[in-house]
C-alpha positions as a Markdown table, in Angstrom:
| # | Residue | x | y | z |
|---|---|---|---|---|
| 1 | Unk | 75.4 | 104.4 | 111.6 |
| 2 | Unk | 76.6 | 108.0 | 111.3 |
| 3 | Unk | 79.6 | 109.0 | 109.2 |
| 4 | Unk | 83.3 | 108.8 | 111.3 |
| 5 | Unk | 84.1 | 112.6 | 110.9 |
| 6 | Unk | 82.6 | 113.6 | 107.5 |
| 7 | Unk | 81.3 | 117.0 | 107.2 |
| 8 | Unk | 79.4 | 116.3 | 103.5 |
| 9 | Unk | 78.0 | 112.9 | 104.0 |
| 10 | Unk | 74.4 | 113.3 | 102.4 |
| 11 | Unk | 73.8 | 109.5 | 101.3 |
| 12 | Unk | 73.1 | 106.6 | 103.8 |
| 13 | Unk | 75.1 | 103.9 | 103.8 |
| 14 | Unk | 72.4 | 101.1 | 103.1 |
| 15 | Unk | 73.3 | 97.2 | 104.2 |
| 16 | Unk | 72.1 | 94.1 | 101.8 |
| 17 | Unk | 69.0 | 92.4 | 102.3 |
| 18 | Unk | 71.3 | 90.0 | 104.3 |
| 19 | Unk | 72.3 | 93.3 | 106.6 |
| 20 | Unk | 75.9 | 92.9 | 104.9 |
| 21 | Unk | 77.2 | 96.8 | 104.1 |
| 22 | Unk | 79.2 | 96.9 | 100.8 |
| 23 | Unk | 82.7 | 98.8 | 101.2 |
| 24 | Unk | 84.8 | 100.8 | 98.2 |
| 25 | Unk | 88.2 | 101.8 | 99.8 |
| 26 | Unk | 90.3 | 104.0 | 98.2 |
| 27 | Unk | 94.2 | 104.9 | 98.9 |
| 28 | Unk | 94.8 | 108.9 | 98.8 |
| 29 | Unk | 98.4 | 109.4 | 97.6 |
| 30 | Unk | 98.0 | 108.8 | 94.0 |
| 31 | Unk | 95.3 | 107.8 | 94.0 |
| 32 | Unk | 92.5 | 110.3 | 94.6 |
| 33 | Unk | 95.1 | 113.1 | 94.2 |
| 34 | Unk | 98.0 | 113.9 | 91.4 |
| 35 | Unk | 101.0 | 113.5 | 93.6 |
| 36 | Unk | 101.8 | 112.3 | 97.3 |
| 37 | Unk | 100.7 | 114.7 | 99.8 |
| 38 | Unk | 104.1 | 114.2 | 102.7 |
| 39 | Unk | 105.5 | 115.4 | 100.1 |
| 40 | Unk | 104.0 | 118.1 | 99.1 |
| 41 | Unk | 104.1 | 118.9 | 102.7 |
| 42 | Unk | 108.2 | 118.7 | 103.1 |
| 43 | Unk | 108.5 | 121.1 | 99.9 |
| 44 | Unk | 105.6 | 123.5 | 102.0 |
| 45 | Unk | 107.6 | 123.4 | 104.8 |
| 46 | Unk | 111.1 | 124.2 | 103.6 |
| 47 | Unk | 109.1 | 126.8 | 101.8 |
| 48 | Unk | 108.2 | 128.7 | 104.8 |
| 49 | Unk | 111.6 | 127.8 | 106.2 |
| 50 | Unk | 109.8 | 125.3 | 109.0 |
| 51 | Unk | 112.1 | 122.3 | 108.0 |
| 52 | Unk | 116.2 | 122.2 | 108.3 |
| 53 | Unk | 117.5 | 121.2 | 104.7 |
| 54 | Unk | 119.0 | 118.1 | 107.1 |
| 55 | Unk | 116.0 | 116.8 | 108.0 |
| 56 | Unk | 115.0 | 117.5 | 104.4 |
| 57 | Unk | 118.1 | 115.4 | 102.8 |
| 58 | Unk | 116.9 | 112.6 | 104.9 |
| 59 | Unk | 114.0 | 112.3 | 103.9 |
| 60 | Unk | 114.8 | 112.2 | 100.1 |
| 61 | Unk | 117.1 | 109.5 | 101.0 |
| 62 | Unk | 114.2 | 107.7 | 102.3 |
| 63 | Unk | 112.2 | 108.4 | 99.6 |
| 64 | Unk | 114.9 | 106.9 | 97.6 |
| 65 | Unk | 114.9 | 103.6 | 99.2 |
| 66 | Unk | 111.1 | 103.3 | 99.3 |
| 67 | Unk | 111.0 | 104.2 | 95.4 |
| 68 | Unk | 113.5 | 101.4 | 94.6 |
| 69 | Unk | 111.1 | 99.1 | 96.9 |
| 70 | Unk | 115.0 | 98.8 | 99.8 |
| 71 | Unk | 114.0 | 97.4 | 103.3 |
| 72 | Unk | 113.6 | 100.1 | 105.5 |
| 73 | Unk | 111.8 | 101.8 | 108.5 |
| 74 | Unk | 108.0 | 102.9 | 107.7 |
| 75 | Unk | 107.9 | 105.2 | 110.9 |
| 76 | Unk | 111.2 | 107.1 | 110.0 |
| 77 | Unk | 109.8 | 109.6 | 107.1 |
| 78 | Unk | 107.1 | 110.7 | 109.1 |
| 79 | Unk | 109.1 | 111.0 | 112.0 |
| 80 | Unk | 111.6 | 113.3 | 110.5 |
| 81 | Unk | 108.3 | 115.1 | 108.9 |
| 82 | Unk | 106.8 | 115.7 | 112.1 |
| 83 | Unk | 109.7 | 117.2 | 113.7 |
| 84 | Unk | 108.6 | 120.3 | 112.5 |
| 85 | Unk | 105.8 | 120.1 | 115.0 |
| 86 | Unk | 107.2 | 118.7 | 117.6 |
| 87 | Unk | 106.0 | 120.6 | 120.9 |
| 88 | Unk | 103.5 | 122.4 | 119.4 |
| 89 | Unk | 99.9 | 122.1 | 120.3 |
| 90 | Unk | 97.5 | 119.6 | 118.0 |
| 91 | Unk | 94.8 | 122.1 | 118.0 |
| 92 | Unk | 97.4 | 124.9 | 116.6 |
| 93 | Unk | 99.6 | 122.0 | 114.2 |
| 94 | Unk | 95.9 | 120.5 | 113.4 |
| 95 | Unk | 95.2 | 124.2 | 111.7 |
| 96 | Unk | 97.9 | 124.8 | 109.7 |
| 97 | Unk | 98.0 | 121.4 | 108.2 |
| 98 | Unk | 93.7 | 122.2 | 107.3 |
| 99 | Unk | 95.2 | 125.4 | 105.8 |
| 100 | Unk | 98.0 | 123.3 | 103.8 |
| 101 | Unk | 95.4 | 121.0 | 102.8 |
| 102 | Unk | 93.0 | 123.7 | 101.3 |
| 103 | Unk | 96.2 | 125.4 | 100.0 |
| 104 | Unk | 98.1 | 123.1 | 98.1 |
| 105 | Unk | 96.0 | 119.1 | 98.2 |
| 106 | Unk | 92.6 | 119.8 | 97.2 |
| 107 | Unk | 93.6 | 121.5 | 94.1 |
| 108 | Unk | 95.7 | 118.1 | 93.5 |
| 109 | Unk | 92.2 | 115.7 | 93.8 |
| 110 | Unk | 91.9 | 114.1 | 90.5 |
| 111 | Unk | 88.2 | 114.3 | 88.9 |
| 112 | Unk | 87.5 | 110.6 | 88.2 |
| 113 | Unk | 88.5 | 109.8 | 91.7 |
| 114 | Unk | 85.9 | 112.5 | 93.4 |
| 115 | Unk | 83.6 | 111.2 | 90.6 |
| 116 | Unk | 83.6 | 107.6 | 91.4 |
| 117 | Unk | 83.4 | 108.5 | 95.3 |
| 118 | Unk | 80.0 | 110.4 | 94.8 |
| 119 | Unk | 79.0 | 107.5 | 92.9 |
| 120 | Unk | 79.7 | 104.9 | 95.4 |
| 121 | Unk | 78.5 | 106.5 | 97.9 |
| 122 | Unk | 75.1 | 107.7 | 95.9 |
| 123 | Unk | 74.8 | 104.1 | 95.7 |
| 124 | Unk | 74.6 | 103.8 | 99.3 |
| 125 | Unk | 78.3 | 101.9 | 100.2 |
| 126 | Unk | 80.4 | 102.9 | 102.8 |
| 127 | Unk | 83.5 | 105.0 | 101.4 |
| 128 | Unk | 86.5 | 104.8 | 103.8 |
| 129 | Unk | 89.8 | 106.2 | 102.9 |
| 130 | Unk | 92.8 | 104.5 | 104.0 |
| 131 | Unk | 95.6 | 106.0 | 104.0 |
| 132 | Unk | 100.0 | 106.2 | 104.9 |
| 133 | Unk | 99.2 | 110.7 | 104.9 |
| 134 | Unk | 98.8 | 112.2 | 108.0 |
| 135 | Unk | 95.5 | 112.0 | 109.7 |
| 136 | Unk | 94.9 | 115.6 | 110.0 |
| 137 | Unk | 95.2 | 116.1 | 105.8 |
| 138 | Unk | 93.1 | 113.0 | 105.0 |
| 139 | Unk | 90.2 | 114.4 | 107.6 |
| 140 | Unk | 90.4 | 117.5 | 106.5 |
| 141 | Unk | 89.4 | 115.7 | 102.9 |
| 142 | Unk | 86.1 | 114.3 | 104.4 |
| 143 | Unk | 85.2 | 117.9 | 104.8 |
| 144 | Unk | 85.2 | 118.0 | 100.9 |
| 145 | Unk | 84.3 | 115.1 | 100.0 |
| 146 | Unk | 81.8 | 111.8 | 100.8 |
| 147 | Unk | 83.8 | 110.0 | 102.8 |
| 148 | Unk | 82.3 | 107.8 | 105.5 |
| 149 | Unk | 84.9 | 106.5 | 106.9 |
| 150 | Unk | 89.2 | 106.6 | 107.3 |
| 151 | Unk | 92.4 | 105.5 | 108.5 |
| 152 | Unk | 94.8 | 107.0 | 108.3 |
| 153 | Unk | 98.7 | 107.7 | 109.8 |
| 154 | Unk | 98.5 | 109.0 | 113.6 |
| 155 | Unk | 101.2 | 111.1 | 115.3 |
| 156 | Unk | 101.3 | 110.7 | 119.0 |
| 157 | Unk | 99.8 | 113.5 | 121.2 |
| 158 | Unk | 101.7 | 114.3 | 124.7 |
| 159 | Unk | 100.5 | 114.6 | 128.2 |
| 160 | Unk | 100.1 | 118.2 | 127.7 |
| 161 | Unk | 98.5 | 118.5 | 124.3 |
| 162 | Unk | 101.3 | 118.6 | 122.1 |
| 163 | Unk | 102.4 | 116.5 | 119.2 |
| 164 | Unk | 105.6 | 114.4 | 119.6 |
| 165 | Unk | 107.4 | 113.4 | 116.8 |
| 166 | Unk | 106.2 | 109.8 | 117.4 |
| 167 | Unk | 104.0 | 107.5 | 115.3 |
| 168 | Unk | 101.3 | 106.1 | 117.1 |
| 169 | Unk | 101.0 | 102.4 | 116.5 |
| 170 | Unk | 102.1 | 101.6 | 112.7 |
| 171 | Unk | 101.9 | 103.9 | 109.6 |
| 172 | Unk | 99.3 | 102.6 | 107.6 |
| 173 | Unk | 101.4 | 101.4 | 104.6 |
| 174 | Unk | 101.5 | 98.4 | 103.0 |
| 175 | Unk | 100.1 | 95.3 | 104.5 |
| 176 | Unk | 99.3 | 97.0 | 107.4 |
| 177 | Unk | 96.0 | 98.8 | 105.3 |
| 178 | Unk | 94.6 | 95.3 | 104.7 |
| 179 | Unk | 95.0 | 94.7 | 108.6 |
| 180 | Unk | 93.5 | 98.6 | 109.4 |
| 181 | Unk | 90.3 | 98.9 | 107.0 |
| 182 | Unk | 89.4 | 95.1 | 108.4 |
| 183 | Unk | 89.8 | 96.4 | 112.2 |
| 184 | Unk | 87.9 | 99.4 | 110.8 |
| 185 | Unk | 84.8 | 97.9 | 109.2 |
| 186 | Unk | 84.4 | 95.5 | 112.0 |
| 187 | Unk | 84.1 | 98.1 | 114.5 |
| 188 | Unk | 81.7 | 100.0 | 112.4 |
| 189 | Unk | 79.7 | 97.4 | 110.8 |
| 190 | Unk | 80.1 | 94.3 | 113.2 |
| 191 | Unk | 82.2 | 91.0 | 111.8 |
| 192 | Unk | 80.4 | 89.3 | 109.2 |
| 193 | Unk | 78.3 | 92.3 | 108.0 |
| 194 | Unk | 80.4 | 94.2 | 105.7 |
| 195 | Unk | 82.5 | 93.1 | 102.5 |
| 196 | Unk | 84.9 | 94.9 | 100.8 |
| 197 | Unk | 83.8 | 95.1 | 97.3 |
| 198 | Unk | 86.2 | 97.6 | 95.6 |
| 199 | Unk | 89.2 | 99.1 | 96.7 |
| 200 | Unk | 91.3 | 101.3 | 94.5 |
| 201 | Unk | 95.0 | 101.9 | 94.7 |
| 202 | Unk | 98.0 | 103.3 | 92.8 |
| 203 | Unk | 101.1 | 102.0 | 94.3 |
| 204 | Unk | 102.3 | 98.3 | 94.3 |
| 205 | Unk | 102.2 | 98.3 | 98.7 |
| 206 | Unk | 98.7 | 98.4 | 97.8 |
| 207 | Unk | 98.6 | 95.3 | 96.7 |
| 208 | Unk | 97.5 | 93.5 | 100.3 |
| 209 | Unk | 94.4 | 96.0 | 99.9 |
| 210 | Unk | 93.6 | 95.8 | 96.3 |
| 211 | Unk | 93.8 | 91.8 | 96.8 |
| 212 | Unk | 91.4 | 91.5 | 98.9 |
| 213 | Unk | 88.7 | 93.0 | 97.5 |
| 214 | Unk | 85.7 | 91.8 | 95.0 |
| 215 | Unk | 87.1 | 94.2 | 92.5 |
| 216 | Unk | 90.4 | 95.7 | 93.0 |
| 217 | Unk | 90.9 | 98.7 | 90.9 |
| 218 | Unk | 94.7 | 99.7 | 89.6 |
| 219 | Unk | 94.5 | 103.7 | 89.4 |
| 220 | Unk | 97.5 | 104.9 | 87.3 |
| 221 | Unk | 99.5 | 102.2 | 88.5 |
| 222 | Unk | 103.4 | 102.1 | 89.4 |
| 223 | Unk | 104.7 | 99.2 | 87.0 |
| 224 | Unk | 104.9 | 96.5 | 89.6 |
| 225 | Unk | 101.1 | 97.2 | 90.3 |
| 226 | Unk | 100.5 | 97.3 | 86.9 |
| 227 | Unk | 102.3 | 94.1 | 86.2 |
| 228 | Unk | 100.0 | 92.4 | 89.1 |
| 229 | Unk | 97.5 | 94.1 | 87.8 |
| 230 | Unk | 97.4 | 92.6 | 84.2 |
| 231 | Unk | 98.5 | 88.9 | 85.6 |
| 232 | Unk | 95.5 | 88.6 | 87.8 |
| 233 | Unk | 92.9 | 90.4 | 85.5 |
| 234 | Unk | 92.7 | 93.7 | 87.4 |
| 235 | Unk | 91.0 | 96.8 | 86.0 |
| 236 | Unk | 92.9 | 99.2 | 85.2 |
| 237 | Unk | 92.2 | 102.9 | 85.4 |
| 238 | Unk | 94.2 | 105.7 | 83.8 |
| 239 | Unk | 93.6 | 108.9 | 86.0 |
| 240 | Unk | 96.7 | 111.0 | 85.3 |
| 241 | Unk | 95.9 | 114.8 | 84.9 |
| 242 | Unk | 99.4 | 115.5 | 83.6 |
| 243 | Unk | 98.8 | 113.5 | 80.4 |
């Protein structure tokens, strides 16, 4: 089966003698880059004087609640991110965020994590990103990158061609990645014929992912991940590029 979107794809993905395709998911935010990519994007924004300081303020609040692990609503954030785009065309928004990406996230990627995804794929499995980042920024990865597969947050496109401020469906945070790279993978590979055999993850809402794979891999882990991660006999990788 051909590659979802990638533009530097050069290994096959090669299925078991029992035609079951071996699967190494990996988060994005810090994980495969130094740093969490919305929010690099707020900080670009208010930059080039694309975001009120409102909206801004908001959003640290948010970021607030979700660093102290407080109820609250997964769409919000990106909501209040996207309103910066809101009525503009997805070809033109689409564009800018590609130059973003280039700009200020690829020089973020950490080196064992572009490493190990050569490698896995090399090995013929099927790499598939999953991710809470906006879809345009984590395609725009698979350009650099062997990535097979992804899935990523969505922002819903109008009548007209323009981006609302809208999530489409769920953001893929949390439990909800577990539910998305299994929806995924079945589509691609049929039930029954793929396995999830690593995944690798940073943050302790990746814990629904990183449990269930074969080998779940703790990348620089927050310290409730880490704290999972030594209870249940995780390995634990130290990827920090800021040591």
């Amino acid at each position: 089966m051909a590659p979802e979107g990638s533009m530097v794809y050069r290994f096959p993905v090669k299925a078991s003698g029992e035609g079951v395709v071996s699967v190494a998911a990996f988060d994005f935010d810090g994980t495969c880059i130094q740093g969490d990519s919305p929010v690099m994007l707020v900080r670009y924004l208010l930059k080039h004087g694309l975001m009120s300081k409102k909206a801004a303020f908001r959003i640290l609040l948010w970021a607030g609640r979700y660093k102290f692990r407080l109820p609250q609503n997964e769409s919000l954030a990106r909501e209040l991110v996207f309103s910066a785009f809101e009525g503009q065309p997805k070809a033109k928004v689409d564009a800018f965020l590609a130059d973003f990406y280039h700009k200020v996230v690829e020089p973020r990627w950490r080196p064992e994590a572009a490493e190990a995804i050569e490698r896995h794929a090399e090995a013929g499995h099927a790499v598939v990103m999953i991710s809470a980042s906006f879809e345009p920024i984590v395609r725009e990865a698979m350009r650099n990158h062997c990535i097979y597969a992804q899935v990523s947050t969505r922002m819903q496109v109008d009548g007209s061609g323009c981006y609302t401020n809208k999530v489409d469906g769920a953001p893929v945070q949390g439990c909800e990645k577990a539910l998305a790279i299994t929806r995924l993978c079945d589509e691609l590979f049929g039930p029954d014929k793929w396995e999830l055999d690593w995944a690798y993850g940073d943050h302790h809402s990746d814990r629904a992912l990183l449990s269930q794979a074969r080998e779940p891999l703790a990348v620089t882990p927050d310290k409730p991940l880490k704290r999972t991660a030594k209870a249940d006999g995780w390995e634990i990788l130290d990827w920090n590029i800021e040591k």
